[in-house]
N, C-alpha and C positions, 0 to 999 in steps of 0.2 A: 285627278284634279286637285288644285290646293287648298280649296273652302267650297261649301256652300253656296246655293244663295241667300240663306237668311248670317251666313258670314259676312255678304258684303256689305249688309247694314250696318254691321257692329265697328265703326271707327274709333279705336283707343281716344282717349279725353288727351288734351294738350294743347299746346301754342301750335308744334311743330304740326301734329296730324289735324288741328283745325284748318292750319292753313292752306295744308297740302293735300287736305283730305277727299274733294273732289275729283281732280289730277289722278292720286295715288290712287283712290278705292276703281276710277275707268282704267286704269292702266293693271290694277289687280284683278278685275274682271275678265278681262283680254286674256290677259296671262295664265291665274288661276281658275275661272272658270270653264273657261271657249277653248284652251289649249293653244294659245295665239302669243308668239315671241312681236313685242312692241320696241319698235325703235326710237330712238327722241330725233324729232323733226326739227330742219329752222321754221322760222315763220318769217312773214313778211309784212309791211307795213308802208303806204305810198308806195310799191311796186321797190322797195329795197328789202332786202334778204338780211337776217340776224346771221346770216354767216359770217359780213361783213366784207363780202366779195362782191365791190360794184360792177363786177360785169358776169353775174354769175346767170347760167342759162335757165335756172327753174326758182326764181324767188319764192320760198317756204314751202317748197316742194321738194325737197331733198333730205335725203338722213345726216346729222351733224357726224363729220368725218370723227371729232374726240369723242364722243359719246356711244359708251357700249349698248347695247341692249338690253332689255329685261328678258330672261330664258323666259319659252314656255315652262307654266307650273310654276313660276313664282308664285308664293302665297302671298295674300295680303298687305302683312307690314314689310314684308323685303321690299313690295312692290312700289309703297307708299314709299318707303325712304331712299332706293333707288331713284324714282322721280323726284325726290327733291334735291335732287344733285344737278337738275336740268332744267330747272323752273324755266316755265312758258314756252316749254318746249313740245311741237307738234308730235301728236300720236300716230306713227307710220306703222304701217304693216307687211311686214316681208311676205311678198307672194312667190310661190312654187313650193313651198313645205307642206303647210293644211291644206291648201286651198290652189287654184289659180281664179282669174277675173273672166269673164265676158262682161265688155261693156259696148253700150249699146247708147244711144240719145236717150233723153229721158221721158220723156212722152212715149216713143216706142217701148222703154222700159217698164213705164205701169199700165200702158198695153201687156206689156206678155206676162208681168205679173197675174194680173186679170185671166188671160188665157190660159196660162199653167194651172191656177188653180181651178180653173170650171174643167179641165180636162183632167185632174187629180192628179198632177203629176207631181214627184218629191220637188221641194225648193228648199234651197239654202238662203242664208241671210241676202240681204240686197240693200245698196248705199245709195244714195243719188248725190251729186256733186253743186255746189255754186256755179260750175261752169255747165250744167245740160245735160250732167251724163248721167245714165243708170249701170250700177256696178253689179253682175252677179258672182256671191263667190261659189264654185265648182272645185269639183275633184282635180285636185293634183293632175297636172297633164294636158291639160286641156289647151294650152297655149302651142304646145308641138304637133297635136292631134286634129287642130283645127280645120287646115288646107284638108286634109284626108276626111273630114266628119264633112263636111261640107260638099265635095263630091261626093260621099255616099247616098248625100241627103238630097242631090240634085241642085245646090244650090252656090256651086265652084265656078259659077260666069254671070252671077248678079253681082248686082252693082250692091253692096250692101254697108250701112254705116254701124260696122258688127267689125271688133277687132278683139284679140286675148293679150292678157298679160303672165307671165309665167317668170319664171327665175331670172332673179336680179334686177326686181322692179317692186317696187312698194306702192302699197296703200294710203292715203289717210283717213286714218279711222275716225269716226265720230265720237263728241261733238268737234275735232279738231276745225280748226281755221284751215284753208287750202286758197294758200297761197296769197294770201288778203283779200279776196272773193267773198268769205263767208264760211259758215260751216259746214261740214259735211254729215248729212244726216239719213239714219236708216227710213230704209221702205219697208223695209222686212227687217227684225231684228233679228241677231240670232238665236236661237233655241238650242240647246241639250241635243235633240235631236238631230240636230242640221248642222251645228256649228264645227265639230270635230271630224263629220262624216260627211261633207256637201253631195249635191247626186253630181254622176255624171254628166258632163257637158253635152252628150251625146240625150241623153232624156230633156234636154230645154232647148237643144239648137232648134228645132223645126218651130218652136213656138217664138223663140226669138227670130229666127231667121225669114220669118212668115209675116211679122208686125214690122223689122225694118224695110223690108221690101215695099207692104204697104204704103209706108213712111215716103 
């Protein structure tokens, strides 16, 4: 990892990291703490996209094609001064390397929150969206393994509002804006423990796959 947590309190004095120190210190956290490569996002604004593409299909929803990424493991001040090369630019998160997504509506999502943990089972971080959704992040894989975990589990012919996201699909990470909706913010934050390592998809399907049914 590239800092601590009592690292990410310590923001150098200055114009440039007062201004940008907010931005910089969530984007060095992602990075240096959780093990999380962040992309710079457009944003959106009266349903127009800062890409500057009036007919663009995902207004502040998409990764800025000039804009590289910050590696996982950036430390802090790389992090900060990489993002001020992007100002007001949304925090994306590439899914299929740490992590993949199950997302679910949101209401069923703090349902099976609630349910995972009275049943003890590991959970990884968890996002909930402007738009209804609950995000779980899971082990790598989870998006290919889906159809097949779901016939294992009996549950390969419901009707279910349960879909994965896997490689070649981003995030928006909190507190980012999505999409001019609002922001996106955690259910579960992530921890040390969960953030690097999420459980398998296969240890939360039956809890999640149990509360959209109900749904």
């Amino acid at each position: 990892m590239g800092f601590t947590i009592g690292g990410i309190r310590e923001m150098r004095s200055g114009a440039r990291r007062r201004h940008h120190g907010t931005a910089g210190t969530a984007v060095a956290e992602y990075t240096g703490l959780w093990g999380w490569a962040v992309r710079p996002g457009a944003r959106a604004e009266s349903g127009a996209c800062s890409c500057g593409d009036a007919d663009c299909p995902a207004p502040g929803a998409h990764p800025l094609d000039f804009a590289p990424e910050v590696p996982a493991g950036t430390g802090l001040d790389r992090a900060a001064d990489a993002w001020a090369d992007t100002p007001g630019a949304a925090m994306l998160l590439p899914v299929g390397r740490s992590f993949d997504v199950l997302e679910v509506a949101e209401q069923a999502g703090r349902r099976a929150v609630v349910r995972i943990e009275r049943m003890g089972l590991p959970s990884g971080p968890v996002a909930v969206t402007p738009t209804g959704r609950a995000q779980f992040f899971v082990a790598p894989g989870a998006a290919a393994e889906l159809p097949a975990l779901l016939y294992r589990t009996g549950w390969d012919d419901a009707d279910l509002d349960l879909r994965a996201l896997g490689p070649g699909t981003y995030v928006t990470a909190p507190p980012s804006d999505l999409g001019g909706l609002g922001p996106v913010r955690w259910l579960r934050a992530p921890a040390l423990d969960t953030a690097a390592a999420p459980p398998p998809a296969r240890l939360l399907l039956g809890a999640l796959a149990y509360v959209c049914h109900r749904s």
